[in-house]
N, C-alpha and C positions, 0 to 999 in steps of 0.2 A: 843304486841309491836306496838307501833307509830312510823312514823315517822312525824316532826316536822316540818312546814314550816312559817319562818316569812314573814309577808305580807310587802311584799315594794313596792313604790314608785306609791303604791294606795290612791287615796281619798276613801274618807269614800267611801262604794258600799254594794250591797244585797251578803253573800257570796255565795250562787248560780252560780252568774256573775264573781266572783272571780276564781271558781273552772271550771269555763268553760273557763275561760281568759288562766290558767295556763293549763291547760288539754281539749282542742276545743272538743276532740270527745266522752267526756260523757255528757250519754243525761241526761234530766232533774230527769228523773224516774228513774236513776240510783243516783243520787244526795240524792233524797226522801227518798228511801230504807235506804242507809248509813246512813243519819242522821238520820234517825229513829231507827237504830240499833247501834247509837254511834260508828259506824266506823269512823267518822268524827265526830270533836268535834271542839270548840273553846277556847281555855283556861282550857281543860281539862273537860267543860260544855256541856253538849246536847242542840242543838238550832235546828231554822229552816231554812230554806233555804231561808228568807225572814232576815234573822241577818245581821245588818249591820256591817260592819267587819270597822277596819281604819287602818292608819301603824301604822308596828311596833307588831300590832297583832301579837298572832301564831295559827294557825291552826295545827290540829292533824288529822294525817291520817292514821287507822291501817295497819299497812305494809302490807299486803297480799293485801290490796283495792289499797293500793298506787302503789303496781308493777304493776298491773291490767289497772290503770287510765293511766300511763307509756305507759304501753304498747300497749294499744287502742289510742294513738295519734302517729302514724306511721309516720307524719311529720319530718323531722332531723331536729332536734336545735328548735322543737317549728316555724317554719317558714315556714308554708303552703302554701305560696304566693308568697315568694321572698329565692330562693337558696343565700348560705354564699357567694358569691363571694369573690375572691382574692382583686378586686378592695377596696369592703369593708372591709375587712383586712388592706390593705394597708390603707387608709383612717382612720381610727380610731388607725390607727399604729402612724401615722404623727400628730396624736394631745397627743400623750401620753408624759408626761413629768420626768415620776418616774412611775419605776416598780421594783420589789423585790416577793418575793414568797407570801406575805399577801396583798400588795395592788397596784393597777393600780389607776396614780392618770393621768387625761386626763385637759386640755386646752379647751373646748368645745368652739368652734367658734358663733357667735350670729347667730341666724338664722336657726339652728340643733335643733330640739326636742330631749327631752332625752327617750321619751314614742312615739310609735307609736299610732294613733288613725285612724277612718274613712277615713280620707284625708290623713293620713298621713303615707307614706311608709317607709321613708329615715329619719332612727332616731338614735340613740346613741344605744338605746338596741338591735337594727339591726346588726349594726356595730360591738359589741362586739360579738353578732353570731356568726358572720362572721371568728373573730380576735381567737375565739377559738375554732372553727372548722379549721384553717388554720394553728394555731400559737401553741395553748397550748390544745389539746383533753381533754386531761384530767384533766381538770383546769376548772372549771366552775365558769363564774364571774357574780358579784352581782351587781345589783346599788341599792346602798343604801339611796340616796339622790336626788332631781331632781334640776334642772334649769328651769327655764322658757326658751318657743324655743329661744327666743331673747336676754337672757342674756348671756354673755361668759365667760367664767374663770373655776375654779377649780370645776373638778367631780371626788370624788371620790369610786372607784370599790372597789369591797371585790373580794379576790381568793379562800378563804375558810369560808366556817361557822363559823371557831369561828373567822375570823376578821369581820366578815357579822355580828354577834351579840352583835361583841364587839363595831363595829359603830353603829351600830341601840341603841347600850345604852345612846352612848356620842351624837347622836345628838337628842333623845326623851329626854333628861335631858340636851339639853344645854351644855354637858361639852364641846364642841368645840369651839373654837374662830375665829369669822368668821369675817373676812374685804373686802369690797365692796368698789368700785370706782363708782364716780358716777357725770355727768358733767348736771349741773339742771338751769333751766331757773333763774333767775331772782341772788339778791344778800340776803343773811341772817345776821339777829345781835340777840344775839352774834355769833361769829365765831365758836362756837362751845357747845355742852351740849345735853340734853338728851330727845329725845319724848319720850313722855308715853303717846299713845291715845289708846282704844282700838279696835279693829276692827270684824267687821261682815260681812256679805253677805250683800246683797241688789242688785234691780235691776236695770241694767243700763239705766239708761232715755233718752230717746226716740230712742233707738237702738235694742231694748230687748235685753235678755240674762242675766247676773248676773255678777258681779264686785265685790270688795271688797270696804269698806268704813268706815273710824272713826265712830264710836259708842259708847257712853258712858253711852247709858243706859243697849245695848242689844253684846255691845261687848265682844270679849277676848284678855283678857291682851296682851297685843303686846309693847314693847321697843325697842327705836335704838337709840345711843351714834351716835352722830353727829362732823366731826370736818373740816371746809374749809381748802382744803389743800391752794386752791389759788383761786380767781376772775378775773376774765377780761371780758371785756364789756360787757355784760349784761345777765350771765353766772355765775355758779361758781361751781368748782370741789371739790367735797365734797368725804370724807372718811366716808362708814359707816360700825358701829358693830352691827348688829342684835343681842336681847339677847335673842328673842323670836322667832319660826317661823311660822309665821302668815304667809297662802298665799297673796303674793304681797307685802307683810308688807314694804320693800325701796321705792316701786314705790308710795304707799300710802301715807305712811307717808309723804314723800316728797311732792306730791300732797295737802297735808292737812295744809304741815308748808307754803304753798303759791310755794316752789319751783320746780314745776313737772318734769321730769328726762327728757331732749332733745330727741326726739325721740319715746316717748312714747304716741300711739294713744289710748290709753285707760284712762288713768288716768292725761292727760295733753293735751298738743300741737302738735300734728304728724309734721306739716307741717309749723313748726317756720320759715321760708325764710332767715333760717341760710348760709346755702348751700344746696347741693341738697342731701346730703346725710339722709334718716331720720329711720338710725337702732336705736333701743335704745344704750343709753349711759350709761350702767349695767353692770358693769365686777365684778366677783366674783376673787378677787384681790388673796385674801391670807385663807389658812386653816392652825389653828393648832390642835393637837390632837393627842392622843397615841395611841403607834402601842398595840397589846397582850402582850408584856413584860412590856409595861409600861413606855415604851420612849416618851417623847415627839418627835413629828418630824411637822418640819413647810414647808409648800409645796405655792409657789408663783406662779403667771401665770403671761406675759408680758401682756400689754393690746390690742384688736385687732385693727386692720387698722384704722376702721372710730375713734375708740378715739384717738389713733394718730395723725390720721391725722385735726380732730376738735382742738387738742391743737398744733401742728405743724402751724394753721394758724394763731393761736394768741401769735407765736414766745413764746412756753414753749415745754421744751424738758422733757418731764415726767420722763426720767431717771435721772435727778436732784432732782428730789421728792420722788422716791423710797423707 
């Protein structure tokens, strides 16, 4: 007997680094063994610890190795570094917008990572630690999908496996309908219609590090449905639908059509002498998508402060555009 784990909210990785991510204190020679004796597998396939895994994967782990792997990470909630505090309870409580027994759908503020890294302690998967060591014990919840630190709007959590699988279907195939707000330098004609560029890696000039960037010899398919909700001076608030998810694919794209998103120092103008505010201007607006029964249910987020308040100064009151 296995048990089954889908891989989320991972870029491609060696799965080695995987198994060490989810389980800190097995060593590498315990890793070796297993997969050489298909106690771990990948799709039901014997590999090496050198396989690169992506989401949405599953990983197979024979039960007897998995209680083992369990129970050699003594840490509570996987969090060897930072206790669940109530604070962070609290906190990820105040961004939640809809809860029901299959999903936790949260508001994520710009500026909160949804993944911890090196620098980074204080993140959204932290938070839910926290929220179900305090709130629900026995509820363990999923992120199924990320954000960028800097974009804000809709995340949605899984409460159980089969809603954890049943998302990981609908956004690996697209069936979700996803709408983005998005306030972009400059003005576009037509008011509205559809990029199709596609997009790759590449590296960032003269900063190092790596980016995203149109490609049409070396890229992959990437589309976003474009449409001006409105303009004002030298700006324009644009609605988008991603129909592809390409990392960065809004910020790109937009970058690409000439209009870089206010706020974004990677892929435009950080320091536009708008005002002095320069968070990105990325709100993940709206999700729709069925629960396990097969309902449609559509989940909206208001927008945060600084887009507020950048369309507050050019006298529009975004609750008229809703």
């Amino acid at each position: 007997m296995y048990k089954s784990y889908i891989v989320e909210n991972t870029p491609t990785t060696r799965l080695d680094r995987w198994i060490k991510r989810e389980f800190p204190n097995v060593t590498q020679g315990q890793i070796e063994k297993w997969l050489r004796s298909k106690d771990i597998t990948v799709g039901g396939k014997k590999v090496e610890s050198s396989f690169r895994i992506s989401e949405f994967d599953t990983v197979q782990i024979k039960t007897i190795i998995a209680d083992i792997m369990s129970k050699q990470d003594k840490s509570p909630l996987n969090l060897p570094h930072h206790m669940p505090t109530r604070a962070d309870a609290d906190e990820i409580a105040s961004y939640i917008i809809w809860e029901d027994d299959e999903l936790l759908i949260l508001n994520k503020p710009s500026g909160l990572a949804t993944q911890g890294g090196t620098k980074t302690h204080h993140h959204v998967d932290q938070l839910l630690k926290a929220y179900q060591y305090h709130y629900c014990k026995k509820i363990p919840l999923r992120l199924v999908h990320r954000l960028d630190r800097d974009t804000s709007g809709i995340l949605v959590i899984a409460k159980t496996l089969k809603a954890a699988n049943n998302l990981a279907d609908q956004f690996k195939n697209n069936l979700m309908s996803k709408t983005y707000w998005a306030i972009a330098h400059g003005r576009v004609t037509p008011l509205h219609g559809i990029i199709d560029a596609p997009i790759a890696k590449t590296e960032r000039p003269g900063k190092g590090g790596e980016m995203m960037a149109v490609d049409f010899k070396e890229g992959k398919k990437a589309q976003t449905t474009y449409r001006v909700i409105k303009s004002f001076g030298s700006f324009s608030w644009f609605e988008l639908r991603p129909h592809t998810g390409r990392t960065h694919q809004l910020r790109v794209h937009l970058a690409w059509l000439g209009n870089p998103i206010r706020g974004d120092g990677k892929y435009g103008l950080r320091d536009d002498g708008f005002h002095d505010d320069e968070r990105l201007h990325l709100h993940a607006r709206s999700i729709k998508l069925k629960n396990i029964d097969g309902d449609v249910m559509t989940f909206t987020a208001p927008p945060p402060e600084h887009i507020v308040d950048t369309l507050c100064r050019n006298s529009i009151n975004w609750e008229q555009y809703a």
